[in-house]
C-alpha positions in Angstrom: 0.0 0.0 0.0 1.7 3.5 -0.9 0.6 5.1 2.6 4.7 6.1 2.9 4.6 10.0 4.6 0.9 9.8 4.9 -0.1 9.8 8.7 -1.5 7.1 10.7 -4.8 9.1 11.2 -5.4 10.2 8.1 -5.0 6.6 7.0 -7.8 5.9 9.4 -10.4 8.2 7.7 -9.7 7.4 4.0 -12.1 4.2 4.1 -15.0 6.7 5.4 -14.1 8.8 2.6 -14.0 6.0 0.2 -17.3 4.4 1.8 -19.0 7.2 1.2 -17.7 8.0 -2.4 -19.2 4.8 -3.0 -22.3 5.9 -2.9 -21.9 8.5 -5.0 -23.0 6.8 -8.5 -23.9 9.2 -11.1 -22.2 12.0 -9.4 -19.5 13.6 -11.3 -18.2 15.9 -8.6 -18.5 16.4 -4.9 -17.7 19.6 -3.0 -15.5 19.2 -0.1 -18.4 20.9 1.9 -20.6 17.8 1.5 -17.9 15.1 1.3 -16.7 16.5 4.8 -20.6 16.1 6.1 -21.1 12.4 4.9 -18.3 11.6 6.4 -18.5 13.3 9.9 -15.3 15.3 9.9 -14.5 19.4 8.7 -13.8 21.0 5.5 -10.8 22.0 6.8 -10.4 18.1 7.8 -11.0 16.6 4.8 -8.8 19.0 2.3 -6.4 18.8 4.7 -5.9 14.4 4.6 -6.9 14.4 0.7 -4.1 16.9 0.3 -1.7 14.0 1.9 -2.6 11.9 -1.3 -1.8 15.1 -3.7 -5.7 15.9 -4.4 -6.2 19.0 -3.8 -9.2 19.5 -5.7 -11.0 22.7 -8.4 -11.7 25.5 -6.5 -15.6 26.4 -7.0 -16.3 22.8 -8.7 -15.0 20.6 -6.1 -13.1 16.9 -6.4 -13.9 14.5 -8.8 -15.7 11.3 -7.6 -14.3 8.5 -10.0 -10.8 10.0 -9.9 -10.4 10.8 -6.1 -12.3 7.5 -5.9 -9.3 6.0 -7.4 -7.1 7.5 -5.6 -8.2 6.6 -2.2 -8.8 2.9 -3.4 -4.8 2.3 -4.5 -3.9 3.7 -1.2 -6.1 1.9 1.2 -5.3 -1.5 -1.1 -9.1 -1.8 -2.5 -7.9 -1.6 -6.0 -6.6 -5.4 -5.1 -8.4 -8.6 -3.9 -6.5 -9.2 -0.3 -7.2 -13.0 1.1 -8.2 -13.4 4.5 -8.0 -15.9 6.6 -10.6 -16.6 9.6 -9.2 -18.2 12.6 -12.8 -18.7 15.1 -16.0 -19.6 13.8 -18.0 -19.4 16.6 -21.1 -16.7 16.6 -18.7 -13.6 15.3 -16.9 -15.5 13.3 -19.7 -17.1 11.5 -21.9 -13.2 11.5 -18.1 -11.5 10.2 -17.8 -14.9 7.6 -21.1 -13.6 6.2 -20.5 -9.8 5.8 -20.4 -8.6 2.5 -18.4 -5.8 3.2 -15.4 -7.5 3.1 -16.1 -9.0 -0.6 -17.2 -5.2 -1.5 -14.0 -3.5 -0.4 -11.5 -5.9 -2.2 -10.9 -8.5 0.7 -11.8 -12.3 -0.6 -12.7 -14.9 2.8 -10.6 -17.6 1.5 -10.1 -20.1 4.5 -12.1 -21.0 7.9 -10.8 -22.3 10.5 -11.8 -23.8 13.8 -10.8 -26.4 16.5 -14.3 -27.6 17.1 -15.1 -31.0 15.3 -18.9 -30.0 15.1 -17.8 -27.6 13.0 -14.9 -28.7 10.4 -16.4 -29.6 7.2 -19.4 -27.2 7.4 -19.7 -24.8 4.6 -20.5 -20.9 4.9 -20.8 -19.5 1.2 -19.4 -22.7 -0.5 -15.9 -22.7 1.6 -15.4 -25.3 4.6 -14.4 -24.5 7.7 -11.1 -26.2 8.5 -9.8 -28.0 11.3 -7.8 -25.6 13.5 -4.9 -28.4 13.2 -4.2 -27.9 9.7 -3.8 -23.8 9.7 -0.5 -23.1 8.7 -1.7 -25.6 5.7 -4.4 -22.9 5.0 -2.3 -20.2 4.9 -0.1 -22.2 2.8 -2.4 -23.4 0.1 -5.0 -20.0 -0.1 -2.0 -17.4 0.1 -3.3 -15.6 2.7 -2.0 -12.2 3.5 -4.9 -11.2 6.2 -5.6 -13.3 9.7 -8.6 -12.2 11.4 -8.8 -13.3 14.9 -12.6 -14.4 16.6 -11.1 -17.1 19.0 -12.2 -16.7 23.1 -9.6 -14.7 24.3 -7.5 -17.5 26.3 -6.7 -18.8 22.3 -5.8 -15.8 20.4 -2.0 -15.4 21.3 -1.4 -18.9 20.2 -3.5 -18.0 17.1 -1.6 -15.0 16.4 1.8 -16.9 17.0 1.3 -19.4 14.3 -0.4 -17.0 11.5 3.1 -15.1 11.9 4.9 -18.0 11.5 2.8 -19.1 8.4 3.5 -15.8 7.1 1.2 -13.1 8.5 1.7 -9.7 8.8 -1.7 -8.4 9.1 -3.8 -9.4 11.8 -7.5 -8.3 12.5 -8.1 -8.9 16.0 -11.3 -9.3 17.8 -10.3 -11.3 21.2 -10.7 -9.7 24.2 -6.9 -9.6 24.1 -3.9 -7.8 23.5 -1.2 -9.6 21.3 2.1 -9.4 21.3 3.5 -10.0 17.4 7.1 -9.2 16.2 8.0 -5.9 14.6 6.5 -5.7 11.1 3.3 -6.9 11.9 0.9 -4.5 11.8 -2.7 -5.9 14.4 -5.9 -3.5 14.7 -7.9 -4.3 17.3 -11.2 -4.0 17.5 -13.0 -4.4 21.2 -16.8 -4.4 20.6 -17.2 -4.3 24.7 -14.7 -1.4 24.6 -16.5 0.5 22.3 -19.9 0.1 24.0 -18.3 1.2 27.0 -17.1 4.5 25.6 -20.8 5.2 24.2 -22.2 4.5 27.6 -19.8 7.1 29.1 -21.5 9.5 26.8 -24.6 8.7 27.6 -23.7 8.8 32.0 -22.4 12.1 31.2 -25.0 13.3 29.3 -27.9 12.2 31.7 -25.8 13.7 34.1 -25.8 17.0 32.5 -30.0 16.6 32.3 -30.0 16.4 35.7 -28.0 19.4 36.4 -30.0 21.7 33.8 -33.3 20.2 35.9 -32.0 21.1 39.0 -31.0 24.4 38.0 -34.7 25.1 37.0 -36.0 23.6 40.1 -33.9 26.0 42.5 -35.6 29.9 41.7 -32.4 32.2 41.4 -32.4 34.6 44.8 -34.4 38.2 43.6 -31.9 40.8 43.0 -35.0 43.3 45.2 -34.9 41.8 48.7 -37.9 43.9 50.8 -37.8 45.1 54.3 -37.3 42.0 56.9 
């Protein structure tokens, strides 16, 4: 991926950008005005990461969808079909086996794998899920570039150790664990507990901040005019 120079964050907010340009069929151009609202971040923002990628757009007409489109895709990798291996097919691992996101956005499930015997030999979209024995075989035969992890968490470092050996350097990780991976591999993390905890934070403080307002409306400010005692 040519992501050299570009920074980490920005990296983070070009597949919204893309996502949303997606959508955009039969749209020539798109101002950076409404690009910035689709996608939840500024103006200022959004010029400022496509600007990383050399796209600086017309001034008065906007960016061009197909082009900047293009651009985006050959820096996030979507212009190429990545196979992904998926290590846990319990209930995440069969809902993310079934998402068609991946298969939209240039990602290609090509190996299931599991340890559970009531499992191996099932088939989720024509593939069989694989006995967790035989996973460096997976990796081997498919070509794999991309391990997603959906083990419990007790499994995942062992999981994580062998996809590196097989070859791995990209690891999607959805234990409730942190792994520990050599230098040059690159694992994301994605804690779906985690995440619900930060919304319910928002939500604490915002129902605290109703209280407040209520109370303040409750207590009658003290009259400026106080008459003889």
């Amino acid at each position: 991926m040519a992501t050299k120079g570009i920074p980490e964050a920005t990296i983070a907010r070009l597949p919204v950008y893309l996502r949303v340009l997606n959508t955009l069929d039969g749209l020539d151009t798109i101002s950076s005005g409404a690009l910035a609202e689709a996608a939840g971040v500024s103006p200022a923002q959004l010029r400022k990461d496509l600007s990383a990628l050399g796209s600086y757009g017309t001034r008065g007409v906007g960016y061009e969808v197909a082009y900047l489109r293009f651009q985006i895709g050959r820096v996030v990798g979507s212009t190429h079909e990545w196979p992904v291996v998926l290590v846990g097919i319990g209930n995440l691992g069969t809902a993310l086996a079934n998402y068609s996101g991946f298969y939209s956005r240039g990602f290609r499930v090509v190996g299931l794998v599991d340890p559970s015997a009531a499992l191996v030999g099932l088939r989720i979209h024509g593939l069989a899920i694989t006995d967790l024995a035989d996973l460096e075989q997976v990796v081997a035969d498919t070509g794999a570039v991309i391990g997603v992890i959906a083990t419990p968490a007790e499994a995942a470092q062992s999981v994580a150790d062998r996809l590196v050996a097989a070859g791995i350097t990209s690891i999607l990780n959805f234990a409730a664990s942190v792994l520990a991976v050599p230098e040059g591999v690159q694992v994301r993390k994605v804690d779906l507990g985690q995440e619900l905890q930060i919304l319910a934070y928002h939500e604490h403080r915002r129902a605290a901040g109703q209280t407040i307002d209520q109370a303040r409306v409750l207590v009658a400010p003290e009259s400026k005019e106080q008459g003889p005692r």
